[in-house]
C-alpha positions as CSV (number, residue, x, y, z in Angstrom):
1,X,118.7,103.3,105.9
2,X,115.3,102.8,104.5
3,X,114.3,99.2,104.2
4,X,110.9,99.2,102.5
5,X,110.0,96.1,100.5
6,X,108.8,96.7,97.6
7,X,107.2,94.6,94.8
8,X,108.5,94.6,91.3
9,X,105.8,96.0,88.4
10,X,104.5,93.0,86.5
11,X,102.1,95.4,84.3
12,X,101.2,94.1,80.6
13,X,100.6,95.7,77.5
14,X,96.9,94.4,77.4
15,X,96.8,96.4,80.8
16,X,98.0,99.1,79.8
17,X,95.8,99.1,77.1
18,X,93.0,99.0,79.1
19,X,94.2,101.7,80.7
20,X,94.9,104.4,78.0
21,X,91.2,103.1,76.9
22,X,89.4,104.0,79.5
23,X,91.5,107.7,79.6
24,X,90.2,107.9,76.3
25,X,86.9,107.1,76.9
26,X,87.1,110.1,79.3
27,X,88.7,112.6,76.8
28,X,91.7,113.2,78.7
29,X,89.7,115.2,81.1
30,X,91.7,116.1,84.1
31,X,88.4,116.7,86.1
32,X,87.9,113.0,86.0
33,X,90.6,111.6,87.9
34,X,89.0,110.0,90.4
35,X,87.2,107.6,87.9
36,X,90.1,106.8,86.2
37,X,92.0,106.1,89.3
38,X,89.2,103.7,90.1
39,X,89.3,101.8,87.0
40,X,93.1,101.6,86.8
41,X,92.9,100.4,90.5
42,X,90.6,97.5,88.9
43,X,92.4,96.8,86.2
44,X,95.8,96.4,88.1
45,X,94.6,95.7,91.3
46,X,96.8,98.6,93.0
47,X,98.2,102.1,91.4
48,X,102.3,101.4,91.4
49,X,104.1,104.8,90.7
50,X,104.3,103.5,87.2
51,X,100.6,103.1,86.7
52,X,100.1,107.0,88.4
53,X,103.0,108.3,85.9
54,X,100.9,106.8,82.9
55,X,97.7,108.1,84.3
56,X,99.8,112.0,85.1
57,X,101.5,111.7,81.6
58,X,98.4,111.2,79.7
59,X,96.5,113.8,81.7
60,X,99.2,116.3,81.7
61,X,99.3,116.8,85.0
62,X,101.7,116.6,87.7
63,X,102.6,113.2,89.1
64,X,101.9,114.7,92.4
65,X,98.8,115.4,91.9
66,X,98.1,112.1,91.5
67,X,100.1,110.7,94.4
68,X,98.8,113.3,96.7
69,X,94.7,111.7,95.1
70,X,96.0,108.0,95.6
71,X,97.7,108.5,99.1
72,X,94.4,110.7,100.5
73,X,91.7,108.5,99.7
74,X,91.7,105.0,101.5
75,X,90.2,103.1,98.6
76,X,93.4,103.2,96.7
77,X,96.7,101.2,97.6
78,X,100.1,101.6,96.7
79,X,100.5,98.0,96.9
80,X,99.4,94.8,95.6
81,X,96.9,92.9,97.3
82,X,98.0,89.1,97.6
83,X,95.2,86.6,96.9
84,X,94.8,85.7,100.3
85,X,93.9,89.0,101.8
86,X,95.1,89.1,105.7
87,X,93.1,91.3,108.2
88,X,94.0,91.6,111.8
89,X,91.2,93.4,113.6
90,X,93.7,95.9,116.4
91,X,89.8,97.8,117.8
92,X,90.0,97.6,121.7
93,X,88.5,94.0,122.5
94,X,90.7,92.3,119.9
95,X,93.8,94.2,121.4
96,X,93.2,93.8,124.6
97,X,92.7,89.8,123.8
98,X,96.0,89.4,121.9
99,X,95.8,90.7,118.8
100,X,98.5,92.7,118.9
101,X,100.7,89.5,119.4
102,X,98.8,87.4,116.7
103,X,99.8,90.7,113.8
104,X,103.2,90.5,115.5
105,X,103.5,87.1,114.7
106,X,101.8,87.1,111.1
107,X,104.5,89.6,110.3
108,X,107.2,87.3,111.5
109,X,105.7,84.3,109.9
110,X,104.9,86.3,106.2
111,X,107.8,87.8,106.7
112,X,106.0,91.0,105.8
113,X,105.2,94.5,107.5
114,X,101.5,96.4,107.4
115,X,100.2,97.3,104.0
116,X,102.6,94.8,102.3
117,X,102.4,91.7,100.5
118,X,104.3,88.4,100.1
119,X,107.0,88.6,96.9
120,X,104.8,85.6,95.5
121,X,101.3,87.7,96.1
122,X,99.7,85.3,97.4
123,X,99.5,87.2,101.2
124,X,98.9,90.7,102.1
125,X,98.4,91.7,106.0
126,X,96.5,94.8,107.0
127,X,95.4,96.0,111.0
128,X,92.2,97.3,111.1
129,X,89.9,98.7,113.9
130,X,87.2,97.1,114.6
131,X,85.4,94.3,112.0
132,X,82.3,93.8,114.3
133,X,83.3,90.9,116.0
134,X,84.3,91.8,119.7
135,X,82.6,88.7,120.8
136,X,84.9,86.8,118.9
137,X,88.1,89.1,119.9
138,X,91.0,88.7,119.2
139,X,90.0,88.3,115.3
140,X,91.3,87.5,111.6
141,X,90.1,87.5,108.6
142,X,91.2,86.0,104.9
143,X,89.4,87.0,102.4
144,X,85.9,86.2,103.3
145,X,86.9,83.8,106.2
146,X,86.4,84.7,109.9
147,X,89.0,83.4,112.4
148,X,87.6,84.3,116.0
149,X,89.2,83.3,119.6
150,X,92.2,82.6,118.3
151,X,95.6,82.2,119.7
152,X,99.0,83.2,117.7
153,X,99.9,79.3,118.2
154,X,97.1,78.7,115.7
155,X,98.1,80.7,112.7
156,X,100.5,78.0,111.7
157,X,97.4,76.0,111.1
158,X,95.4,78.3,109.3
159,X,97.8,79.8,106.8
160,X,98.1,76.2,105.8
161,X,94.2,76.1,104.8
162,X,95.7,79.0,102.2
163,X,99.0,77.2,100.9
């Protein structure tokens, strides 16, 4: 059974808009996909399979096209980005320090999987390898904040710097 989360579409219609304007401004050309996909990713902050059916409808091209664009390139995301953005650095060092148990228990506490984010957007959690910091391994960061040498008996604390 699958069990993927997933996060309703709160789109507008001054988004999509926005949207249709900026295909416009590109003259429907199907050779500029990639800068479209950029500025809807701005604009919504993520390409939902409604935003990619807009962008394929208005193009004319095959909604897998797009998908196969959005789901190749790591710049895009299939899904929202909370405003606290969670990053749990899984390179060697970190790893081999704990991380592994600290993104176990963010999950668990978020209650959350990899790539996701919180119904109320205001967490996402990502693994990444390496953030430059082995001499602060194991580490996190939200948004612009660096959490090094920590334990996961200390996350408790620092989500609620973010609540």
């Amino acid at each position: 059974m699958d069990q993927t989360k997933t996060v309703p579409f709160y789109g507008t219609k001054e988004q999509e808009e926005e949207l249709l304007k900026v295909i416009a401004e590109h003259n429907h050309d199907k050779n500029s996909i990639m800068p479209i996909l950029q500025a809807a990713q701005g604009i919504y902050g993520y390409l939902p399979i409604e935003v990619q059916t807009m962008i394929a409808t208005e193009l004319d091209i095959p909604l897998e096209k797009i998908y196969g664009i959005v789901t190749f390139y790591s710049q895009f995301s299939l899904n929202p980005k909370g405003e606290y953005r969670i990053s749990v650095c899984l390179g060697t060092a970190c790893y081999v320090k704990g991380a592994g148990e600290i993104f176990n228990k963010l999950q668990e506490i978020l209650g959350i999987e990899d790539g996701e984010c919180t119904e109320d957007r205001k967490f996402s959690l990502e693994s990444c390898r390496c953030i430059g910091a082995c001499g602060l391994a194991p580490v996190i960061t939200i948004n612009d904040d660096v959490y090094g040498k920590i334990t996961s008996d200390d996350l408790q604390s620092i989500l609620a710097k973010y609540q």
